[in-house]
N, CA, C, O and CB atoms as a CASP TS submission, in Angstrom:
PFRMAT TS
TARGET T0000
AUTHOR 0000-0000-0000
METHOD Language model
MODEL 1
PARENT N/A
ATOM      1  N   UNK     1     -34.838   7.740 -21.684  1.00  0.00           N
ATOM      2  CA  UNK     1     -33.817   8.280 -20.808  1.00  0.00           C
ATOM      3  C   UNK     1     -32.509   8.429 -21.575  1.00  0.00           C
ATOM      4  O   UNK     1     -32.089   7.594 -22.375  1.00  0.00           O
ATOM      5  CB  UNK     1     -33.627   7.384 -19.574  1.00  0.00           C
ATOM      6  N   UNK     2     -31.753   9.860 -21.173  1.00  0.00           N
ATOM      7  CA  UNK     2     -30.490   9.434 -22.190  1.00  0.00           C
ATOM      8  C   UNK     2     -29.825   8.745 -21.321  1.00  0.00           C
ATOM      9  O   UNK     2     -30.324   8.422 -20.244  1.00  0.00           O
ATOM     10  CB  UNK     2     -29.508  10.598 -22.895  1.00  0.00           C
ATOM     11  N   UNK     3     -28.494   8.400 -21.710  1.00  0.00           N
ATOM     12  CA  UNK     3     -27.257   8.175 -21.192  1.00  0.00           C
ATOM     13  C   UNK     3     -26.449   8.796 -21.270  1.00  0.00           C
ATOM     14  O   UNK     3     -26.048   9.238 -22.347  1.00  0.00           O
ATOM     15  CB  UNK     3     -26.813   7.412 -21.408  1.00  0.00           C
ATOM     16  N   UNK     4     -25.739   9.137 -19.731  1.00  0.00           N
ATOM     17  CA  UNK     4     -24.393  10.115 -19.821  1.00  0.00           C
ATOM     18  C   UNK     4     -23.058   9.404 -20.219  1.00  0.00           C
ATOM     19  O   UNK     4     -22.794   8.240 -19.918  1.00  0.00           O
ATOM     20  CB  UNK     4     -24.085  10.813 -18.339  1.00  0.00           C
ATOM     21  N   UNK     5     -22.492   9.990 -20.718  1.00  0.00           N
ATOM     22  CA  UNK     5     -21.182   9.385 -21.451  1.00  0.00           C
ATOM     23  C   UNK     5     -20.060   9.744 -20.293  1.00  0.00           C
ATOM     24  O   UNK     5     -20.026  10.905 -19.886  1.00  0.00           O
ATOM     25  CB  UNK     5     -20.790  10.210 -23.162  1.00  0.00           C
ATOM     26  N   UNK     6     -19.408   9.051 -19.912  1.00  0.00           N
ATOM     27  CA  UNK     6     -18.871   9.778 -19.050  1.00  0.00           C
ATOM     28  C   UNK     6     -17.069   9.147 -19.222  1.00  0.00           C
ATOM     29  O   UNK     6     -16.720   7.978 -19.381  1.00  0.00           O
ATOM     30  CB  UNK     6     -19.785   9.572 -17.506  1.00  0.00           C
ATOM     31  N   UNK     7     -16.268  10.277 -19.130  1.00  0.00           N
ATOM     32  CA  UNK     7     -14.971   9.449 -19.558  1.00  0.00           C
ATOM     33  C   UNK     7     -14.230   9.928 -18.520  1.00  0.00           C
ATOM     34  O   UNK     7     -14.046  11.105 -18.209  1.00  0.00           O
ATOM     35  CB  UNK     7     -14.255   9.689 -21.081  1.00  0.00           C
ATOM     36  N   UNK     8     -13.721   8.703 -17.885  1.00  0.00           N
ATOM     37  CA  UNK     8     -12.959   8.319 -16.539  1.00  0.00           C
ATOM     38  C   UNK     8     -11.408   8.048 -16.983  1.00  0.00           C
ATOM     39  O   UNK     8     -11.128   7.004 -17.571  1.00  0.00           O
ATOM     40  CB  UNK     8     -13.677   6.834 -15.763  1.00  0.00           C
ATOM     41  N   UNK     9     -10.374   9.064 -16.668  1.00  0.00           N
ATOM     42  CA  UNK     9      -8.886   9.026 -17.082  1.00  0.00           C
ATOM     43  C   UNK     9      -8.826   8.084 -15.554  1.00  0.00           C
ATOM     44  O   UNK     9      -9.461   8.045 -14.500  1.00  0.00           O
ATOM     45  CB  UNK     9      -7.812  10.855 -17.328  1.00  0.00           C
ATOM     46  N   UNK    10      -7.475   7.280 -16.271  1.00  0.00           N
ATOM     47  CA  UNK    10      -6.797   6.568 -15.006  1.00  0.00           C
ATOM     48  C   UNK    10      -5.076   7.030 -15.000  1.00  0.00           C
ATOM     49  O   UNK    10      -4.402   6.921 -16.024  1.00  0.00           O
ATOM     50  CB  UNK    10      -6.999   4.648 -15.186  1.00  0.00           C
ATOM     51  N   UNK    11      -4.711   7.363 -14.168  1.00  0.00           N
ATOM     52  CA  UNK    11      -3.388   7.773 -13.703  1.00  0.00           C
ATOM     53  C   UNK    11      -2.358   6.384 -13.080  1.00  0.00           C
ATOM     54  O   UNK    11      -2.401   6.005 -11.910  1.00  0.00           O
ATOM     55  CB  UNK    11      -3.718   8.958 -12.459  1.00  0.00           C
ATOM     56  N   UNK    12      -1.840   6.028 -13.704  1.00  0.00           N
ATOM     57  CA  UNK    12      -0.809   4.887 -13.034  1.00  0.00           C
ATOM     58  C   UNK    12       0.110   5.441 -12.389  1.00  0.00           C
ATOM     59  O   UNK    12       1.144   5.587 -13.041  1.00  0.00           O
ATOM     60  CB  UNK    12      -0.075   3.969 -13.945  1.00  0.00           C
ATOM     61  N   UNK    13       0.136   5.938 -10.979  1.00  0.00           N
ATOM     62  CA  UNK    13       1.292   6.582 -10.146  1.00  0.00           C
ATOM     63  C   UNK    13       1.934   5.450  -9.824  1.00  0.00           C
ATOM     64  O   UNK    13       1.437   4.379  -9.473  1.00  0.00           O
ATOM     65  CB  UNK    13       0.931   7.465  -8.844  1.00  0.00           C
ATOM     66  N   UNK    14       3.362   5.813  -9.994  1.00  0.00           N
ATOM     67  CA  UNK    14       4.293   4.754  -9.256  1.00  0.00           C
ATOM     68  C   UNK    14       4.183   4.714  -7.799  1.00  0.00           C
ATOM     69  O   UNK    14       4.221   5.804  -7.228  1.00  0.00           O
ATOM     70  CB  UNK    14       5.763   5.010  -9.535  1.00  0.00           C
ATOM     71  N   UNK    15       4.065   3.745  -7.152  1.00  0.00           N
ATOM     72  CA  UNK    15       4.054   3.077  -6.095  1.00  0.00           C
ATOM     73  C   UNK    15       4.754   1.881  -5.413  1.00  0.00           C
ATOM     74  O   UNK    15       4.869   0.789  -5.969  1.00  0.00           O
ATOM     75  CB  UNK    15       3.198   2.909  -6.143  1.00  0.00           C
ATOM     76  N   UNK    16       5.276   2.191  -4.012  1.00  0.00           N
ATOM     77  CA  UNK    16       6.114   0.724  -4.190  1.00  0.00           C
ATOM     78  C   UNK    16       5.836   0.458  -2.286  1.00  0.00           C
ATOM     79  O   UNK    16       5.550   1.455  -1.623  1.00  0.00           O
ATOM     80  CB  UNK    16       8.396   0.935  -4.954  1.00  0.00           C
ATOM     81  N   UNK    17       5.904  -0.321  -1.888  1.00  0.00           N
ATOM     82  CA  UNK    17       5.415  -1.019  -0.456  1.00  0.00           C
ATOM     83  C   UNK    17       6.149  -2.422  -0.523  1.00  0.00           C
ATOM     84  O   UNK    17       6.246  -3.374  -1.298  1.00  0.00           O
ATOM     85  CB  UNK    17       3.544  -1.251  -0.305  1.00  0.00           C
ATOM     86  N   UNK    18       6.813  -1.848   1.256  1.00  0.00           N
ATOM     87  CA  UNK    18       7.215  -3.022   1.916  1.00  0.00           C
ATOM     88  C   UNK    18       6.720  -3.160   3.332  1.00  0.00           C
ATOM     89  O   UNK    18       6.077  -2.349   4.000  1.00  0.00           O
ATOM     90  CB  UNK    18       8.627  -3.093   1.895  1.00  0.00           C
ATOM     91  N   UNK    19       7.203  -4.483   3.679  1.00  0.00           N
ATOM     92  CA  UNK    19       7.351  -4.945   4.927  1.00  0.00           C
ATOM     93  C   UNK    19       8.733  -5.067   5.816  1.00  0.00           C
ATOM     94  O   UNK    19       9.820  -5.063   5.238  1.00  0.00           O
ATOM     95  CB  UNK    19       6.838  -6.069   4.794  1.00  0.00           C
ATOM     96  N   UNK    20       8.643  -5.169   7.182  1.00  0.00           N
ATOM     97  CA  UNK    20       9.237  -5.120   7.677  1.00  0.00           C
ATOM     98  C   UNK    20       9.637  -5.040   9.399  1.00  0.00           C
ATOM     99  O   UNK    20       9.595  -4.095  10.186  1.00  0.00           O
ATOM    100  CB  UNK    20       9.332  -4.653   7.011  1.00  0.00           C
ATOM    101  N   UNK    21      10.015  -6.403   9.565  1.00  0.00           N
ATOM    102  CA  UNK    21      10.212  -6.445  11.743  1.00  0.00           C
ATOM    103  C   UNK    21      11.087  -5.227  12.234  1.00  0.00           C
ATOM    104  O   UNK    21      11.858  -4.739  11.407  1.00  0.00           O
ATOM    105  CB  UNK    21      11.410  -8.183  12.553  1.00  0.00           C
ATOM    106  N   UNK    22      11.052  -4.824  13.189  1.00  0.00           N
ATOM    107  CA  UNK    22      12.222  -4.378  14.265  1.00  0.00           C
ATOM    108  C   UNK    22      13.194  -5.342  14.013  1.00  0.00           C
ATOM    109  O   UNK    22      13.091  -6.210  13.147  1.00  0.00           O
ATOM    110  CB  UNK    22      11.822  -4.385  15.923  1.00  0.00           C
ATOM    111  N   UNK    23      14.434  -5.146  15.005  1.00  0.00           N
ATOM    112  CA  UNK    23      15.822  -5.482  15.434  1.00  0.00           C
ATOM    113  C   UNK    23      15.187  -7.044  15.826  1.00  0.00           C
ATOM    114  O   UNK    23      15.647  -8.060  15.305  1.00  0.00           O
ATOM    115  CB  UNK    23      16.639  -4.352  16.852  1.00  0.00           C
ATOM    116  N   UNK    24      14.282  -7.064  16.629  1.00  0.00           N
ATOM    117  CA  UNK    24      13.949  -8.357  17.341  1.00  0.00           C
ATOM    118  C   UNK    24      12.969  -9.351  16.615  1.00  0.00           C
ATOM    119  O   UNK    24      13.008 -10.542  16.924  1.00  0.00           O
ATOM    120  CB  UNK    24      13.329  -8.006  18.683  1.00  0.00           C
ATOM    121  N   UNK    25      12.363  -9.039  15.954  1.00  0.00           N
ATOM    122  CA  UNK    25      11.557  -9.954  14.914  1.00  0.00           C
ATOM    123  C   UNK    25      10.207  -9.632  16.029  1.00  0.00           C
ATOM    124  O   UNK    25       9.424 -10.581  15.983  1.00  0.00           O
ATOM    125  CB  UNK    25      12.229 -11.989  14.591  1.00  0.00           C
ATOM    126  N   UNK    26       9.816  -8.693  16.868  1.00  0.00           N
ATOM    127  CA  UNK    26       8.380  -8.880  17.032  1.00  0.00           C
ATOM    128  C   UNK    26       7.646  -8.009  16.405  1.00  0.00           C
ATOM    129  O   UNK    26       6.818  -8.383  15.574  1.00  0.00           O
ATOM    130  CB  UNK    26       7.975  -8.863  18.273  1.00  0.00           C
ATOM    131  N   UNK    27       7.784  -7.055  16.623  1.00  0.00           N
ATOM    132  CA  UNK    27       6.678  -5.905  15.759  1.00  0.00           C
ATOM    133  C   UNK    27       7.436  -5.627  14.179  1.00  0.00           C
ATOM    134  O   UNK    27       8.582  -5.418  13.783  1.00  0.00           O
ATOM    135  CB  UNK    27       6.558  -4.002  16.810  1.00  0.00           C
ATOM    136  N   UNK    28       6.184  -5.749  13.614  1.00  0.00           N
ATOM    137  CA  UNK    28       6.145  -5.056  12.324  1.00  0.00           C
ATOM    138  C   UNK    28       5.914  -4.150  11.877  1.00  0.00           C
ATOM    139  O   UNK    28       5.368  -3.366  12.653  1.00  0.00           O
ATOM    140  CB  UNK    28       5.749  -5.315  11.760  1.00  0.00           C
ATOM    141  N   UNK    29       6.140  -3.612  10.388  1.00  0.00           N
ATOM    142  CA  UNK    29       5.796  -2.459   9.353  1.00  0.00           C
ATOM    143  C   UNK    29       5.720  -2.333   8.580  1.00  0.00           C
ATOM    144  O   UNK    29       6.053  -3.329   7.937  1.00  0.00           O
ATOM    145  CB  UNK    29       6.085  -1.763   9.158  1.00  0.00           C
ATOM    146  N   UNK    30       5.415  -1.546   8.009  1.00  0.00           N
ATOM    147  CA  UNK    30       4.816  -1.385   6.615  1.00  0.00           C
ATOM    148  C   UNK    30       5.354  -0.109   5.925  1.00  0.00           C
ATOM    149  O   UNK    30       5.374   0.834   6.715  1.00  0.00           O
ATOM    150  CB  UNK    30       3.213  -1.304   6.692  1.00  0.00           C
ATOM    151  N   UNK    31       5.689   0.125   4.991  1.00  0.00           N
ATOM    152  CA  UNK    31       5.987   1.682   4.518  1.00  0.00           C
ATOM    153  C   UNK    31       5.820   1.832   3.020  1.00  0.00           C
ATOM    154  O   UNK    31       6.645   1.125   2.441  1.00  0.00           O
ATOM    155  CB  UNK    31       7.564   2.179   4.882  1.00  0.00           C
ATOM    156  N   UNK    32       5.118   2.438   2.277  1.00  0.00           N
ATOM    157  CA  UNK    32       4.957   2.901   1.157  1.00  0.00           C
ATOM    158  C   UNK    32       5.752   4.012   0.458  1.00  0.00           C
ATOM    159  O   UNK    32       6.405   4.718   1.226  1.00  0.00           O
ATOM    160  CB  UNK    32       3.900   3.148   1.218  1.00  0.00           C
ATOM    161  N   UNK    33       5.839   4.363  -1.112  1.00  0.00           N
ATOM    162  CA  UNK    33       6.120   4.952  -1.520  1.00  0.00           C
ATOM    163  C   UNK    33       5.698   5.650  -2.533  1.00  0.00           C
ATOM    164  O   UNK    33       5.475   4.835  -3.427  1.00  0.00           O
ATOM    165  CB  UNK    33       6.688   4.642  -1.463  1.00  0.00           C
ATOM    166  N   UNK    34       5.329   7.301  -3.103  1.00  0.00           N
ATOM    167  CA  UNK    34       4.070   6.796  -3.939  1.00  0.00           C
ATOM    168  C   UNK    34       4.719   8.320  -4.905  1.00  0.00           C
ATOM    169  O   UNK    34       4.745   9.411  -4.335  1.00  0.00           O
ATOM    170  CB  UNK    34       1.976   6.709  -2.966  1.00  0.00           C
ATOM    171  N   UNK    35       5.175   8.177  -6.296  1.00  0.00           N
ATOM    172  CA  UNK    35       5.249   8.636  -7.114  1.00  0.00           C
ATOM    173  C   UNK    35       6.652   8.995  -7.055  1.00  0.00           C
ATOM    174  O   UNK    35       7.113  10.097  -7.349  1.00  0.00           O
ATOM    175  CB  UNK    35       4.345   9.374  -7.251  1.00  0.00           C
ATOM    176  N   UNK    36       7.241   8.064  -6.685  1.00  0.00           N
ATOM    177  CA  UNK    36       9.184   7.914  -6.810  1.00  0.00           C
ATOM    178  C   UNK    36       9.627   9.101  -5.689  1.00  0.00           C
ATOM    179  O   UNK    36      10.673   9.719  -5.884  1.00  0.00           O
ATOM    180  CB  UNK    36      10.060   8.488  -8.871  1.00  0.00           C
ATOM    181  N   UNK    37       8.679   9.434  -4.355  1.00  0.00           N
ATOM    182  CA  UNK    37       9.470  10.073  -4.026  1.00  0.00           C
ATOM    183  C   UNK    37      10.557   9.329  -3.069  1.00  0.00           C
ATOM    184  O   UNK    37      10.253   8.196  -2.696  1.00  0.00           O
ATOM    185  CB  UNK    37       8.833  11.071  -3.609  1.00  0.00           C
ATOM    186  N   UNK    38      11.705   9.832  -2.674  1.00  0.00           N
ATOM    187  CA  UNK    38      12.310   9.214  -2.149  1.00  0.00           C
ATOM    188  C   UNK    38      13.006   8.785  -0.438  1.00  0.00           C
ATOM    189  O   UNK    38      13.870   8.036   0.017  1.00  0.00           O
ATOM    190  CB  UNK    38      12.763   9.485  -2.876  1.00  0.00           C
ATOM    191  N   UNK    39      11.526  10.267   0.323  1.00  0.00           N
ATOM    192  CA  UNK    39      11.123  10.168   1.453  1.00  0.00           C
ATOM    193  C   UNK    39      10.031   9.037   2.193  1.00  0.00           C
ATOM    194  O   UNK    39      10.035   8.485   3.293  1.00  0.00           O
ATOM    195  CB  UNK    39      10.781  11.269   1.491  1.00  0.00           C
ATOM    196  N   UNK    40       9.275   8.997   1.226  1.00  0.00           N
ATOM    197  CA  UNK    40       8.345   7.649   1.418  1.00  0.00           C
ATOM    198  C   UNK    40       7.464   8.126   2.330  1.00  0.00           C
ATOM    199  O   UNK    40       7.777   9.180   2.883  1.00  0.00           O
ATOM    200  CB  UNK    40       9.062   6.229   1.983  1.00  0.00           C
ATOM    201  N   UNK    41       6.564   7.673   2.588  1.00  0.00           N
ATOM    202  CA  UNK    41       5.061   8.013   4.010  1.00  0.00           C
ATOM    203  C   UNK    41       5.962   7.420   5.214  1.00  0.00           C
ATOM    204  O   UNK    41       7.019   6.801   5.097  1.00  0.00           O
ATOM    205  CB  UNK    41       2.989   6.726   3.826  1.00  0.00           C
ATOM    206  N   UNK    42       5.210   7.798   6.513  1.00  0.00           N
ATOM    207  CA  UNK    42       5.546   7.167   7.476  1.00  0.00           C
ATOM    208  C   UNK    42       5.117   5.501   7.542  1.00  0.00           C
ATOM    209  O   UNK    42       4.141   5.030   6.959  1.00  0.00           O
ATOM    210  CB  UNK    42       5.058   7.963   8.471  1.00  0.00           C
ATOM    211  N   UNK    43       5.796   4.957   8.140  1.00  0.00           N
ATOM    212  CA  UNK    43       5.661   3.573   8.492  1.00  0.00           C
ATOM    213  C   UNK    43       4.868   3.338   9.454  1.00  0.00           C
ATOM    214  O   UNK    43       5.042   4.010  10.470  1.00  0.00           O
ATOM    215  CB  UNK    43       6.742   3.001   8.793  1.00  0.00           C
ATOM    216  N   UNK    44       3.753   2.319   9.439  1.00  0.00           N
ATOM    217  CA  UNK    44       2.703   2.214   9.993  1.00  0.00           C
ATOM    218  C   UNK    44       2.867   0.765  10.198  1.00  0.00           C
ATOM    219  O   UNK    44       2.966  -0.109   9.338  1.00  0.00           O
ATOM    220  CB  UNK    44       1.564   2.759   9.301  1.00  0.00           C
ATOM    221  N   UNK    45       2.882   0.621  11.877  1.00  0.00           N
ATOM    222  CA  UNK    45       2.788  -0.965  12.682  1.00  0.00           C
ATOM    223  C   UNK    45       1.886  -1.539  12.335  1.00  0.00           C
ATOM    224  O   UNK    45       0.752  -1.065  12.260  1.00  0.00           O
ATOM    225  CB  UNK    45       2.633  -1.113  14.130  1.00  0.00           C
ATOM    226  N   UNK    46       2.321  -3.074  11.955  1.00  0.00           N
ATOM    227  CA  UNK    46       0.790  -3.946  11.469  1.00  0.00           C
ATOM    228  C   UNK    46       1.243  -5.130  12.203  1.00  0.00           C
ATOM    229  O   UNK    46       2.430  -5.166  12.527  1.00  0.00           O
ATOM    230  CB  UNK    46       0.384  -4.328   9.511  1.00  0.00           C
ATOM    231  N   UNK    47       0.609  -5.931  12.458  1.00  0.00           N
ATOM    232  CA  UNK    47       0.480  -6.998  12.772  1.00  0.00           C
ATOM    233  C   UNK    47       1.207  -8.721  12.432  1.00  0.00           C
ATOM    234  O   UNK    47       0.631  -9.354  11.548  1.00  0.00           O
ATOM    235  CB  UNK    47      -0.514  -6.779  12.551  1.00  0.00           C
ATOM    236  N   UNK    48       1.939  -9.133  12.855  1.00  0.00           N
ATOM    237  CA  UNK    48       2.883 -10.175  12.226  1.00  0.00           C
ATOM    238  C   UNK    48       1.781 -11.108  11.049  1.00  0.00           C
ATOM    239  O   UNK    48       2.298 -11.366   9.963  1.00  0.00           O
ATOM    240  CB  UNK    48       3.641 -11.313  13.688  1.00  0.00           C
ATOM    241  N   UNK    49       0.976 -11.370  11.176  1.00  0.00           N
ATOM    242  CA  UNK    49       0.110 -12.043  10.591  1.00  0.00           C
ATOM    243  C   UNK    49       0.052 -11.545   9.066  1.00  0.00           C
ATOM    244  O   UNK    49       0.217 -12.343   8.143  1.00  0.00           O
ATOM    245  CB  UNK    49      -1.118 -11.944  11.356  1.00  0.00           C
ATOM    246  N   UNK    50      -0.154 -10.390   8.888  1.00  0.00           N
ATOM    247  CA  UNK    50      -0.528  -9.075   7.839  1.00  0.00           C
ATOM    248  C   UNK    50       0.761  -9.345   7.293  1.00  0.00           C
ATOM    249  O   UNK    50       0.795  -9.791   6.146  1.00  0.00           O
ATOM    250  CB  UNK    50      -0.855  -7.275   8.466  1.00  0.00           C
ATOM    251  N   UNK    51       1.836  -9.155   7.914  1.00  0.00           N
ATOM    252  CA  UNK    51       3.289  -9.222   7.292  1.00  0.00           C
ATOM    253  C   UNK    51       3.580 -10.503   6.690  1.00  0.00           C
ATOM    254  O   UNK    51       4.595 -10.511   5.992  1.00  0.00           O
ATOM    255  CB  UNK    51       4.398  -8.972   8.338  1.00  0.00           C
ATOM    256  N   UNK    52       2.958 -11.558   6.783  1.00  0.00           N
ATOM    257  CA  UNK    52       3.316 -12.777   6.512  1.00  0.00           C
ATOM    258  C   UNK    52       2.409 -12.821   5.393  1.00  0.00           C
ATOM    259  O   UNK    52       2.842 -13.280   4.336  1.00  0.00           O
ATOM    260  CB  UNK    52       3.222 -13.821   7.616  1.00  0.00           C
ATOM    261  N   UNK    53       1.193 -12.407   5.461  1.00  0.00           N
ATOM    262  CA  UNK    53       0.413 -12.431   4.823  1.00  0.00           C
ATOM    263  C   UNK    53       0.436 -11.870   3.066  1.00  0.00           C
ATOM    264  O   UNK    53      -0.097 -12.432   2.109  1.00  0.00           O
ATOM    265  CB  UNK    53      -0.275 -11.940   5.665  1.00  0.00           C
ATOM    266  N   UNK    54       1.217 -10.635   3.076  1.00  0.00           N
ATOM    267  CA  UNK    54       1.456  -9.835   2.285  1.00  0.00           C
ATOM    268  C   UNK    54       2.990 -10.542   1.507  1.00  0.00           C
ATOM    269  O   UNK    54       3.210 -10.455   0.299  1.00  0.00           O
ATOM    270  CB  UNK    54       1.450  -8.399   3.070  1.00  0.00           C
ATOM    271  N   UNK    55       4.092 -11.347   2.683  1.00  0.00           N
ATOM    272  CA  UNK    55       5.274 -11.382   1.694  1.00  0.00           C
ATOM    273  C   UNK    55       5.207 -12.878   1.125  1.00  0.00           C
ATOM    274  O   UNK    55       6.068 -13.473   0.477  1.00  0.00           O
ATOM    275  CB  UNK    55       6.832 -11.022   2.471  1.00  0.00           C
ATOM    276  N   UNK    56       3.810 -13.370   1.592  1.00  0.00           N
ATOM    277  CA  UNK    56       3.741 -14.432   0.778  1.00  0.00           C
ATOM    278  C   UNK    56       2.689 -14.475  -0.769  1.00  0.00           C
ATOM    279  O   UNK    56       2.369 -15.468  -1.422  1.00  0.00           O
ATOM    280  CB  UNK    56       3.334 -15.449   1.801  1.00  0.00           C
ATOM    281  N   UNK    57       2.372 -13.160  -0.989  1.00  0.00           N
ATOM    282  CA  UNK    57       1.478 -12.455  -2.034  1.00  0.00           C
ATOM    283  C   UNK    57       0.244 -12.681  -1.932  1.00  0.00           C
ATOM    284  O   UNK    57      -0.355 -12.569  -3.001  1.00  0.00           O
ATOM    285  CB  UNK    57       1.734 -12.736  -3.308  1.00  0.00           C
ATOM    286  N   UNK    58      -0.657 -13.085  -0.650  1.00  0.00           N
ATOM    287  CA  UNK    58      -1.439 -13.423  -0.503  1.00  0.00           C
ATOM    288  C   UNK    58      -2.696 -12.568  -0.472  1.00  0.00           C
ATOM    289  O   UNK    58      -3.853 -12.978  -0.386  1.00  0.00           O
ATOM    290  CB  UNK    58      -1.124 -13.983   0.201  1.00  0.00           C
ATOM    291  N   UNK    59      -2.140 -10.901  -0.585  1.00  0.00           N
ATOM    292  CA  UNK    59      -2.852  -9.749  -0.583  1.00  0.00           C
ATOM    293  C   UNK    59      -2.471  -9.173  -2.289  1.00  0.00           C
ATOM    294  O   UNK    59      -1.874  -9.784  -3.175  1.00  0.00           O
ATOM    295  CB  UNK    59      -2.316  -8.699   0.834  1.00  0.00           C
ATOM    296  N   UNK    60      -2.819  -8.368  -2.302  1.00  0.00           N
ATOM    297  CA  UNK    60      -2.887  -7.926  -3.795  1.00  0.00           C
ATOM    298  C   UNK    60      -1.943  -6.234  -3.353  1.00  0.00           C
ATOM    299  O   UNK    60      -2.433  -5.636  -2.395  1.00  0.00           O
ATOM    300  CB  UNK    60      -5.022  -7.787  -4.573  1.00  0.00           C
ATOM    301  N   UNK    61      -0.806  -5.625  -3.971  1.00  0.00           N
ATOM    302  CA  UNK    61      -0.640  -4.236  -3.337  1.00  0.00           C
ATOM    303  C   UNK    61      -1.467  -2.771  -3.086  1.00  0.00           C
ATOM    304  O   UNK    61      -1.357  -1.799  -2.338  1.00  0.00           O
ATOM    305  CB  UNK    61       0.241  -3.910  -3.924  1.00  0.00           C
ATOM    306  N   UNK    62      -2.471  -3.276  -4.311  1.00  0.00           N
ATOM    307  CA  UNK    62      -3.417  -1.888  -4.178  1.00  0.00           C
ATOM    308  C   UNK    62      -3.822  -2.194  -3.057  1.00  0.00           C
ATOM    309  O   UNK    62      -3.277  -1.601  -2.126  1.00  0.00           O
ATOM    310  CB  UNK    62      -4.666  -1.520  -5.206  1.00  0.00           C
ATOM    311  N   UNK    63      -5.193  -3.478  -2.628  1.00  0.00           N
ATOM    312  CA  UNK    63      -5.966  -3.676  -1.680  1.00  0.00           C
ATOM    313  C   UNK    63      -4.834  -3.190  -0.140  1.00  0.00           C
ATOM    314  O   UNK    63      -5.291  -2.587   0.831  1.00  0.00           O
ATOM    315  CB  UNK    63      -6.572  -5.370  -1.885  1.00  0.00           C
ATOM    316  N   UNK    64      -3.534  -3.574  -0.248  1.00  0.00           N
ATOM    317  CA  UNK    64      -2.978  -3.425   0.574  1.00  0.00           C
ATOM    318  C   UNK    64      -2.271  -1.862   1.395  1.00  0.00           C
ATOM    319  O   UNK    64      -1.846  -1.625   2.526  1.00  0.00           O
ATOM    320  CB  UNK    64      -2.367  -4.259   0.152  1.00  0.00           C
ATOM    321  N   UNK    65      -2.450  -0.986   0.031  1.00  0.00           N
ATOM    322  CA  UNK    65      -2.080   0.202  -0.050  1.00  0.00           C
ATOM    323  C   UNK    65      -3.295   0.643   0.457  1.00  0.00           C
ATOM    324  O   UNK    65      -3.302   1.457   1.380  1.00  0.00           O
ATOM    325  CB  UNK    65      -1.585   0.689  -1.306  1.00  0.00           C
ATOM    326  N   UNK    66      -4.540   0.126  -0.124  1.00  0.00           N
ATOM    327  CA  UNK    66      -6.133   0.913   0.342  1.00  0.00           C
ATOM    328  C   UNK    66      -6.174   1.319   1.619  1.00  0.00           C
ATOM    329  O   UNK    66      -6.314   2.470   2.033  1.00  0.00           O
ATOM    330  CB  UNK    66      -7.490  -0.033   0.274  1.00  0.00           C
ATOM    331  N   UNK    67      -5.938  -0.523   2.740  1.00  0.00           N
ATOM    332  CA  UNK    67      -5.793  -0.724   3.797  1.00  0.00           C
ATOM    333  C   UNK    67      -5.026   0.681   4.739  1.00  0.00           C
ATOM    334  O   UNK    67      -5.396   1.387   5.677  1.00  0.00           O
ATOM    335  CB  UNK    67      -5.149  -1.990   3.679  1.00  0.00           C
ATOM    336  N   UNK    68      -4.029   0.607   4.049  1.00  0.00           N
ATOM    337  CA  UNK    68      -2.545   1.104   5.493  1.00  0.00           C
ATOM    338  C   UNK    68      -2.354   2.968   4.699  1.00  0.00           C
ATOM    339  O   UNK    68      -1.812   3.798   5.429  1.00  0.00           O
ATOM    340  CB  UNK    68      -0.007  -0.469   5.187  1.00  0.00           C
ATOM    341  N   UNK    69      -2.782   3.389   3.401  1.00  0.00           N
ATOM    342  CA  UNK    69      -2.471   4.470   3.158  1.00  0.00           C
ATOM    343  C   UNK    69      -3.704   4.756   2.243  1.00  0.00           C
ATOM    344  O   UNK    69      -3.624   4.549   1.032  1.00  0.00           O
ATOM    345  CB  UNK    69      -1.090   4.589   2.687  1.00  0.00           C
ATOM    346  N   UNK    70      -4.713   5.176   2.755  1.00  0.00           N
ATOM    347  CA  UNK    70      -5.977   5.406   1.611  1.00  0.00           C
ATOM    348  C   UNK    70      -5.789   6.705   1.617  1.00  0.00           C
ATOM    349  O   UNK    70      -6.078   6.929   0.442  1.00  0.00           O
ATOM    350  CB  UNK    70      -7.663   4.954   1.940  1.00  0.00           C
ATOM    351  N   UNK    71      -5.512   7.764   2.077  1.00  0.00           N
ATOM    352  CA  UNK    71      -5.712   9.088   1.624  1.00  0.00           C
ATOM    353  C   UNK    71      -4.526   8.929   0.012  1.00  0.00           C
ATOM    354  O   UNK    71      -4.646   9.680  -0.956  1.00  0.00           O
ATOM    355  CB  UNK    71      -5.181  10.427   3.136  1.00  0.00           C
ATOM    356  N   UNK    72      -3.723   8.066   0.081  1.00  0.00           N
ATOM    357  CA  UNK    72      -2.412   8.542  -1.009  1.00  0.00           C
ATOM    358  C   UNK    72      -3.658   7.502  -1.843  1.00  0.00           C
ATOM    359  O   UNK    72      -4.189   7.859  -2.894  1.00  0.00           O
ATOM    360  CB  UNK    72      -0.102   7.947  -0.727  1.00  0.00           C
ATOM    361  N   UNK    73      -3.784   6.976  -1.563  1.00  0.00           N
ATOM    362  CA  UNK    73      -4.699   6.186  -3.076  1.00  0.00           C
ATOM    363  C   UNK    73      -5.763   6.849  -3.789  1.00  0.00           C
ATOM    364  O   UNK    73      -6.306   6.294  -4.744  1.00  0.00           O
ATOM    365  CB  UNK    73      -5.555   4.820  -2.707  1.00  0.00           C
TER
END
């Protein structure tokens, strides 16, 4: 059997993601940013848990980007 050789480029796009409550500390968000622009994606409600979860580094940012914005990944 042969083997296909196959050569896989990787692109490091800048990316940057935060968190973030309302005025009142109940609902949360999330908002990404992805190749320095300086409009950013829309912000997408997550869950207080997720938010705690993430600003204590307990998620990794890709896995977290996968999660809340997979078409930009």
């Amino acid at each position: 059997m042969a083997e296909l050789d196959i050569d896989i480029q990787s692109f490091d796009i800048p990316r940057a993601v935060t968190v973030y409550p309302d005025r009142a500390g109940v609902r949360w968000w999330t908002k990404a940013w992805f190749n320095n622009r300086e409009e950013g994606e829309a912000s997408v409600e997550i869950e207080r848990e997720q938010a705690i979860r993430f600003i204590h580094d307990n998620i990794e940012k890709d896995v977290w980007l996968e999660e809340f914005y997979p078409k930009q990944m």
